[in-house]
Each structure stands twice: as structure tokens, then as C-alpha cells.
N, C-alpha and C positions, 0 to 999 in steps of 0.2 A: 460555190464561187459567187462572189457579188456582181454588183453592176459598178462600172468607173464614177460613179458617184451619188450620192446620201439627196440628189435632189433631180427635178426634171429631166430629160436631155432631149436633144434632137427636135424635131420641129415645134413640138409643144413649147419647149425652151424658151427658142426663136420668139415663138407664140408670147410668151408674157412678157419678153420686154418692150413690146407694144400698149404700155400700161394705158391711163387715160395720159397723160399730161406726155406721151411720147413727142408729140408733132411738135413741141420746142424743141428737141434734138435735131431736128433735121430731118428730110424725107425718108421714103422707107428705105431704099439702100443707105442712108446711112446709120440707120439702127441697127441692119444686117451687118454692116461692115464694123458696127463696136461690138456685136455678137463674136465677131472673127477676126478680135484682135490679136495683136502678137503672140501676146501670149497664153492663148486659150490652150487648152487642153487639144491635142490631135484627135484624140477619142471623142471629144464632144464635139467637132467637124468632122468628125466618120458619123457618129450619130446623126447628125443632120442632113449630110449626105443620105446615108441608108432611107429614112425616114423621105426625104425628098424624091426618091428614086421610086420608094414604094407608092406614094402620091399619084405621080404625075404617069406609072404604069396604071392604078386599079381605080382611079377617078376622073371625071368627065367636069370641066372646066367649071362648071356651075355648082359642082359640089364641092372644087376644093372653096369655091368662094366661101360657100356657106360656112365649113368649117372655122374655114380661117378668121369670117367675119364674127362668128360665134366663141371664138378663142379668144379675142383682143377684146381690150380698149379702144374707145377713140375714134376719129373715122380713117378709112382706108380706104383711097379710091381707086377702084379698078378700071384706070384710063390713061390717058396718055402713056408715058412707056412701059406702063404695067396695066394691057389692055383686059387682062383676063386670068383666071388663076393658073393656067397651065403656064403663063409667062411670068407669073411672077415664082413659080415655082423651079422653072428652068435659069431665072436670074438667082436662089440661092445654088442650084448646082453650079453654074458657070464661077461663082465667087467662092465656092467651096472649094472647088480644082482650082483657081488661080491660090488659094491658100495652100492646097496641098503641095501645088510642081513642087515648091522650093524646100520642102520639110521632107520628113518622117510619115510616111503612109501607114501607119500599123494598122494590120488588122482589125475587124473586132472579135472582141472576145467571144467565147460561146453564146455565155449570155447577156450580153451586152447587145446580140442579136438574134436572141431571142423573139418571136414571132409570137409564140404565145396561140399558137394552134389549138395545140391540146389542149388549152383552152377555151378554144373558143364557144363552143357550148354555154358553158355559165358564162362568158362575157355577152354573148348573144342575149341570153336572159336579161340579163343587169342590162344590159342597154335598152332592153324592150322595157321591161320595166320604169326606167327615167322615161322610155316614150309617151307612157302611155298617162305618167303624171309630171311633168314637169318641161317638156322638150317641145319646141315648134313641128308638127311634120316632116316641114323637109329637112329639120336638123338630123330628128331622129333617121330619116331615109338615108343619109350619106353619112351617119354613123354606122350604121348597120351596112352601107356599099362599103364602105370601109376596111369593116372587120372581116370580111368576103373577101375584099377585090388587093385589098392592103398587109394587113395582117391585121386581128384581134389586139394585139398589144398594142399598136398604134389609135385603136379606135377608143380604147377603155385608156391612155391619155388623151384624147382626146376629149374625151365626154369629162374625165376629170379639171382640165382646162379651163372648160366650157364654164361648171360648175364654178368655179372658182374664179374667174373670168365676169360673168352674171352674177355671181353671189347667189347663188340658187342655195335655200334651203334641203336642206335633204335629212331623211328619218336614223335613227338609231341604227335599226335594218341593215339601210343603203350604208352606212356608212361602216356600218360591220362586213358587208360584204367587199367596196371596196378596197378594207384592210386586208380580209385574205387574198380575194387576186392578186391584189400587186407584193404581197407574200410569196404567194403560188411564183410569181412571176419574177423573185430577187430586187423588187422596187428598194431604192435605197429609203433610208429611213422620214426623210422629211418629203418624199413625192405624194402620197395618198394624204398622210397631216397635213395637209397643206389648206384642206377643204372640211378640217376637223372644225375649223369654229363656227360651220355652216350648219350643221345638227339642229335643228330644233325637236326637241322631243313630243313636243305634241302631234307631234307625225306620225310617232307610233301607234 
């Protein structure tokens, strides 16, 4: 079975249309709210749903910031009515239910919620691995709380993100391995290429 679609989903998603040049569209609810427009996909607001839920259960206010701030572009400030990350996490579930009442609640798929457990082993690795050459401390920390406290699949998108996000070089290696996880894991085809033009081979 595949995933409902060939690119990102769920809060990594969310996560990049926070490009640099966001903050001319409008504040962050209204990035969220062209994330969840009419006509989005129902499966990609269960995605972000799910993904939101896992969050704001297995992270502590101070790591979703990190995450999040290591996700985007741009700046983002965590005050005024998004005092902290566990509120701005409970502002996309409130806007995700006000999208749902009126539609179609499907399910998700099996793998489409997919957690990625039984993997989490080699994702654990591969996350320690980027820690140990390329990640800030506390990024690496609340990846690794993440893939524990959230699910493994959530945190290897996220580290993916990050990379992609920072434009972080990464080796032949890395980028071999996060081809097969997100293989292992039914990644649609352009989520892991996405951090293919970050390769530098002298890494090897």
C-alpha cells in the first residue's frame, strides 16, 4: 500500500510552507489556514492532525519550539498569542477540527499511520549519527525525545525537514540510508529527493 501522496504530509508539510519570504503572506495562522484550504485533501488534515496529537502528547513546550524553529524559514515568534509551542500546536488541532466538523473524517490508512516503530532502531542510529556531525545538541535531544516519546517516523521527517530547511550538506552514506527508510517506511517518491541536491560527496 502507498502513502496518500508522492511528497511531505502532516506537520513537516505544515513545516515548509513557512519558506524564508513567508511573513509577506500574513501571520502564522494565516499560513495555517492556506495549509487548510477548501480544497486540501481530508487525508492531509488527518495527517497533520495525527502528527499534531503525537506532538503535543510526547514533547515538552521547549522542544516542540526547537523543532519547529529548526523546520522553517524565517522568523517565528513564540509570543503574543502563540505564547509557546504547546499553543501553537493546539492552534493547528483547533483549525484542523473546525476543518473537519463540516466534511468527510476518513480514516487513515494503515500506512499513512504508520509510526515506524519497527523501525525505530535504525532511525535512532541515523539520528545519532546527524548528531554527532551536523545537528545543534538540543536539536539532536528533541529528535531523539521525539522518535521515543512521538513516533520514529515523525522524527526522521523531521530531521529530513531540518536538512532541507538549513540546507545542511549530508554524505553519500546518509543519503543512502535515508532512501531506504523512507522506503522501509512507503515514503512517497519526492519526500527523501527532496534533500537529494544536498549530497556532497566529499563527505565520504
Amino acid at each position: 500500500m502507498s502513502r496518500f501522496t508522492d511528497f511531505d504530509f502532516g506537520i513537516t508539510w505544515l513545516a515548509a510552507m513557512f519558506h524564508r519570504d513567508w511573513p509577506n503572506e500574513g501571520g502564522e495562522i494565516d499560513v495555517l489556514r492556506a495549509f487548510l484550504w477548501d480544497g486540501q485533501d481530508p487525508a492531509a488534515v488527518q495527517a497533520l492532525r495525527h502528527d499534531a496529537l503525537r506532538t503535543l502528547e510526547g514533547l515538552t513546550a521547549g522542544q516542540i519550539e526547537t523543532l519547529w524553529l529548526a523546520s522553517i524559514q524565517g522568523k517565528f515568534d513564540f509570543t503574543g498569542n502563540l505564547p509557546s509551542g504547546r499553543e501553537w500546536i493546539r492552534v493547528i488541532l483547533e483549525e484542523c477540527k473546525q476543518w473537519l466538523q463540516d466534511r468527510s473524517d476518513p480514516k487513515l490508512g494503515e500506512v499513512d499511520s504508520d509510526s515506524g516503530f519497527a523501525l525505530g532502531s535504525e532511525i535512532k542510529e541515523t539520528l545519532a549519527d546527524f548528531s554527532h556531525s551536523s545537528l545543534p545538541p538540543h536539536t539532536a535531544e528533541a529528535l531523539c525525545d521525539c522518535a521515543h516519546n512521538c513516533s520514529p517516523d515523525l522524527a526522521l521527517r523531521f530531521l529530513l525537514r531540518i536538512i532541507s530547511s538549513k540546507g545542511m550538506s549530508i554524505s553519500n552514506a546518509q543519503y543512502a540510508t535515508l532512501l531506504r527508510l523512507g522506503d522501509d517506511l512507503d515514503y512517497g517518491e519526492f519526500l527523501v529527493s527532496e534533500v537529494e541536491d544536498l549530497v556532497d560527496p566529499t563527505l565520504d
